[in-house]
Structure formats: structure tokens, C-alpha cells
C-alpha positions as CSV (number, residue, x, y, z in Angstrom):
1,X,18.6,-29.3,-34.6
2,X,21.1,-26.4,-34.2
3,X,24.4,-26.5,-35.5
4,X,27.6,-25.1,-35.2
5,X,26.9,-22.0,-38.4
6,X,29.6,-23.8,-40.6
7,X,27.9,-26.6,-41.6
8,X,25.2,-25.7,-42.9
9,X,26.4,-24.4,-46.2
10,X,25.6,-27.9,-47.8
11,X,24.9,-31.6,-47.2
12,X,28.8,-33.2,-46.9
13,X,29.3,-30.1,-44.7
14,X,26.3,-31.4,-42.3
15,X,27.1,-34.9,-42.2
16,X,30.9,-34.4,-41.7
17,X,30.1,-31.9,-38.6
18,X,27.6,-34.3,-37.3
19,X,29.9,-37.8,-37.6
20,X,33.0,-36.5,-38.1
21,X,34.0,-32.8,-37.0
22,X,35.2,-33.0,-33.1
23,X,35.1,-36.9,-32.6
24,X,38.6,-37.7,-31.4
25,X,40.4,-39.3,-33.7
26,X,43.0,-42.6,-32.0
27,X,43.3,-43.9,-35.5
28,X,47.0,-43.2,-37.2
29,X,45.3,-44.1,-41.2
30,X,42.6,-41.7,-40.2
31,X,44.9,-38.7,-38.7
32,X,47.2,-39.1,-41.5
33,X,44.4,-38.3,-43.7
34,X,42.6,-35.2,-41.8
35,X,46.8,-33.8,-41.6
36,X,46.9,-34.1,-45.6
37,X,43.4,-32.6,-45.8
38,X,43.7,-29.9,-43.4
39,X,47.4,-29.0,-45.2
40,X,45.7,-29.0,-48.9
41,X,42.9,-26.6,-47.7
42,X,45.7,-24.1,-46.7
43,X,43.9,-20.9,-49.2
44,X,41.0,-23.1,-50.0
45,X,37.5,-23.5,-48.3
46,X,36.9,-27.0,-46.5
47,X,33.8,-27.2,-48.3
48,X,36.2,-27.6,-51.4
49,X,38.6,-30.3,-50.0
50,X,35.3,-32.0,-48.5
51,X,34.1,-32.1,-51.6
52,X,37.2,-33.8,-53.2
53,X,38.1,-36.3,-50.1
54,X,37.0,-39.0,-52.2
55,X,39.2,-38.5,-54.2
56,X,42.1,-37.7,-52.4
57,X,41.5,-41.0,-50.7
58,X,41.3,-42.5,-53.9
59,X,44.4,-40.7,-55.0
60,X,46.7,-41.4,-52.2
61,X,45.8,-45.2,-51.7
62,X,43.8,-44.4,-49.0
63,X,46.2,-42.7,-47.1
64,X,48.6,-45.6,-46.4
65,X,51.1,-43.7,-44.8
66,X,53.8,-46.3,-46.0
67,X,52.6,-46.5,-49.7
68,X,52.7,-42.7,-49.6
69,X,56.5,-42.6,-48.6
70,X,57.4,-44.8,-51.2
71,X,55.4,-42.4,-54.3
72,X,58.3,-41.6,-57.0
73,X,58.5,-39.0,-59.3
74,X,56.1,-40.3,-61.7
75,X,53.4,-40.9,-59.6
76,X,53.8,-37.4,-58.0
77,X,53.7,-36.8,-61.6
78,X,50.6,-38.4,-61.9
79,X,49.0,-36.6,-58.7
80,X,49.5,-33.6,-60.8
81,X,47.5,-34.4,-63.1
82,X,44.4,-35.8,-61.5
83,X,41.5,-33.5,-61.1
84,X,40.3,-35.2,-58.0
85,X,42.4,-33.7,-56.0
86,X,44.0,-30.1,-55.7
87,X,47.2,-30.1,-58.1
88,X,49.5,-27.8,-56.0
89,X,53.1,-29.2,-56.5
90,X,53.7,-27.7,-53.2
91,X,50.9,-29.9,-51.4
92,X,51.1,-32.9,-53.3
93,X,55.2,-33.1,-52.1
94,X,54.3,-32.2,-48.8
95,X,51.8,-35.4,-48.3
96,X,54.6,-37.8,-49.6
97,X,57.7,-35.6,-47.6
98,X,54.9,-35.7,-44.5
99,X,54.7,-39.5,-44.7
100,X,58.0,-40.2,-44.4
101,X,58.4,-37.8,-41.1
102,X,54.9,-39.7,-40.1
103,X,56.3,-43.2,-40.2
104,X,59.6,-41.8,-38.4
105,X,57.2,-40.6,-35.4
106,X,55.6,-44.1,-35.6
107,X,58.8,-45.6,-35.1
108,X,60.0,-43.6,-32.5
109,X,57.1,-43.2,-30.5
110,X,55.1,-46.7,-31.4
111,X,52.6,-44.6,-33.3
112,X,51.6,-41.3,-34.3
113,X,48.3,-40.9,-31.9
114,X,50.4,-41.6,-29.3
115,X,52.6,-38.2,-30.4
116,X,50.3,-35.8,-31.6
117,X,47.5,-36.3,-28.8
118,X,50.5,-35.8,-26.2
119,X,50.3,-32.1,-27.1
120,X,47.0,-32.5,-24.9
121,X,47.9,-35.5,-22.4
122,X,45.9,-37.7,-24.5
123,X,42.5,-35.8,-23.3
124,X,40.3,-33.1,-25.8
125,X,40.0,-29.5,-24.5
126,X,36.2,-28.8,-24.2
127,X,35.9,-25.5,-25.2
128,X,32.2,-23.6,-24.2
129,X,32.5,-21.2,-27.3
130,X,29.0,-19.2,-27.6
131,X,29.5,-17.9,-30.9
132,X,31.5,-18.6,-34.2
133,X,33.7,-15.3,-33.6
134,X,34.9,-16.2,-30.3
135,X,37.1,-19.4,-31.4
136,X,40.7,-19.1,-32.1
137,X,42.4,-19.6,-35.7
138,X,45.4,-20.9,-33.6
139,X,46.3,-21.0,-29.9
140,X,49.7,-21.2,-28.0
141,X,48.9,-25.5,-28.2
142,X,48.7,-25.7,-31.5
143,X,51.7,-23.0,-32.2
144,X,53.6,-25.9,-30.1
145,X,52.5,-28.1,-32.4
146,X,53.1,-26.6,-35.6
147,X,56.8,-25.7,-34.4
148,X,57.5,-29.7,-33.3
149,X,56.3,-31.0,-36.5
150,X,58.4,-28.2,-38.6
151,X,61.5,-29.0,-36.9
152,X,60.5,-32.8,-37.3
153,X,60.4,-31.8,-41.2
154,X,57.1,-31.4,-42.1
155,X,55.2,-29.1,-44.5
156,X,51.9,-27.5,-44.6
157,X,51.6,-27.8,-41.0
158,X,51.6,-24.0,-39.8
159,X,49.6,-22.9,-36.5
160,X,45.9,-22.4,-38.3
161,X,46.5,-25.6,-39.6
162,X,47.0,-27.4,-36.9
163,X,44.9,-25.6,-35.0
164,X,42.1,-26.8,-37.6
165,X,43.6,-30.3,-37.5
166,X,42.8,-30.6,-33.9
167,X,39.3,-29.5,-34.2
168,X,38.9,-31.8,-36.9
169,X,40.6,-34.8,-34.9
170,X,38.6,-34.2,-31.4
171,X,42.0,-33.1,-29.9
172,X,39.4,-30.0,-28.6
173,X,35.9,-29.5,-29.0
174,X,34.8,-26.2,-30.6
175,X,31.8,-27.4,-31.0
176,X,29.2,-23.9,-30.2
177,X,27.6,-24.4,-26.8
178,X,24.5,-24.5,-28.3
179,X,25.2,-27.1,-31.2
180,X,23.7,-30.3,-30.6
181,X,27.4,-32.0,-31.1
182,X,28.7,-30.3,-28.1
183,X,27.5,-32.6,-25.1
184,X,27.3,-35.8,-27.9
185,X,31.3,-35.2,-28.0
186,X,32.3,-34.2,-24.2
């Protein structure tokens, strides 16, 4: 089976490209988690994070958004300590400051899928990429993006991240022509 080149650096790699990577993504738990993910990758490889997902979902109580915005000082503490996950002050803050601007979205638009997939009127972008080199680290969608969740208050959500985040999430399919996810996703 061909794959997009990216995955095939190990086996998490392979089976999150071929179950996860591009598969859009309705469920707030679930794009709460690959927003936190995406954000601690920021100078790390995704085969890292992928590697300590696990973990993080271990670590942040499954990614209950509403636990999350409730974690005091000592358990941020504690974050900081665990080797599960990647102990960045900056990126451990910035999933509990993030879940308190997540549950404000919830509230004011009934839930966060509903927001974040209005960026692309609820329906992925099917890209026909041929090679690895031809897809974007950002686009003018996911500056848009980046821009409304800044001035909404979150952190670690610049352009190539949310760029990434919407690959991840299904929000557009960079999946190569030639992959065998491609036509499985559109």
C-alpha cells in the first residue's frame, strides 16, 4: 500500500495516518486533544508527541476540557514533572489557559466543532497534492484561524499549527493523490 512519505518512519506513525490522520474530526473531547497535541509539537517532531499521546491523555484526564480548566497550580506543578509528557511550562499553561477559552466557545456557540469547522462551512477541503513538497505549512484559512483563536485568548495556536490541526482533524485532506487514504477520506 502507498502512503503519504510521512508515515512511514515507524509503526504509531502508520497506524495514526491510516485511522487517524485526515478523518474529520465532529467530536469536541477528541479536537480538544489533537489542539493540545498539535500546540505541544510546536519545535518537536509528531513522531515525538505520538509517541507520548498516551500519556498526555493520561496526564490531562483524558482531555476533559472542563477538568482541564479547573487544574491549579499544584497540579500544573505536577505536569511539570511527569515524563510522559513534554514539560514546557509554556505548553503545559497553554492546554489549561486553552481550556477555559474552549469551554467559553462551547458556550457561546453550543460546541466547539460547531466553531472551528465554520472556518470551512462544516465541509473538508480535498486537496490533490502529488508530492510531499507541494503542501502548505499554513494557508490564508488557517492564518484566519490562528488570528480568531488568538484574539479569543488562546496560546500555541499560530498558523502552522493550525494548519497542522486541520490536517489532523479532516478539516482538509492532504492526503498525496497517490496514498491509499486519499479516496478512503473524500
Amino acid at each position: 500500500m502507498k502512503r503519504c512519505n510521512w508515515a512511514e518512519g515507524s509503526e504509531l506513525e502508520r497506524e495514526y495516518h491510516d485511522n487517524e490522520w485526515g478523518v474529520p474530526v465532529h467530536d469536541d473531547r477528541l479536537l480538544f486533544e489533537m489542539l493540545t497535541l498539535e500546540g505541544a509539537q510546536a519545535g518537536l517532531s509528531w513522531s515525538t508527541i505520538l509517541a507520548k499521546r498516551e500519556g498526555y491523555q493520561k496526564a490531562f484526564d483524558n482531555f476533559d476540557v472542563k477538568k482541564v480548566a479547573k487544574y491549579s497550580e499544584e497540579k500544573i506543578e505536577a505536569l511539570l514533572q511527569n515524563k510522559a509528557i513534554v514539560r514546557n511550562k509554556l505548553k503545559v499553561n497553554s492546554t489549561v489557559n486553552n481550556a477555559k477559552h474552549f469551554l467559553e466557545i462551547q458556550e457561546e456557540f453550543g460546541s466547539f466543532d460547531a466553531y472551528i469547522w465554520s472556518f470551512v462551512e462544516g465541509k473538508p477541503i480535498q486537496n490533490s497534492w502529488k508530492s510531499m513538497s507541494e503542501i502548505p505549512a499554513n494557508t490564508p484559512l488557517s492564518d484566519e484561524m490562528s488570528k480568531s483563536l488568538k484574539k479569543r485568548g488562546f496560546k500555541f495556536v499560530g498558523t502552522t499549527i493550525c494548519y497542522a490541526f486541520m490536517q489532523a482533524v479532516g478539516m482538509v485532506n492532504d492526503h498525496l493523490v497517490d496514498c491509499f487514504c486519499s479516496n478512503k477520506i473524500k
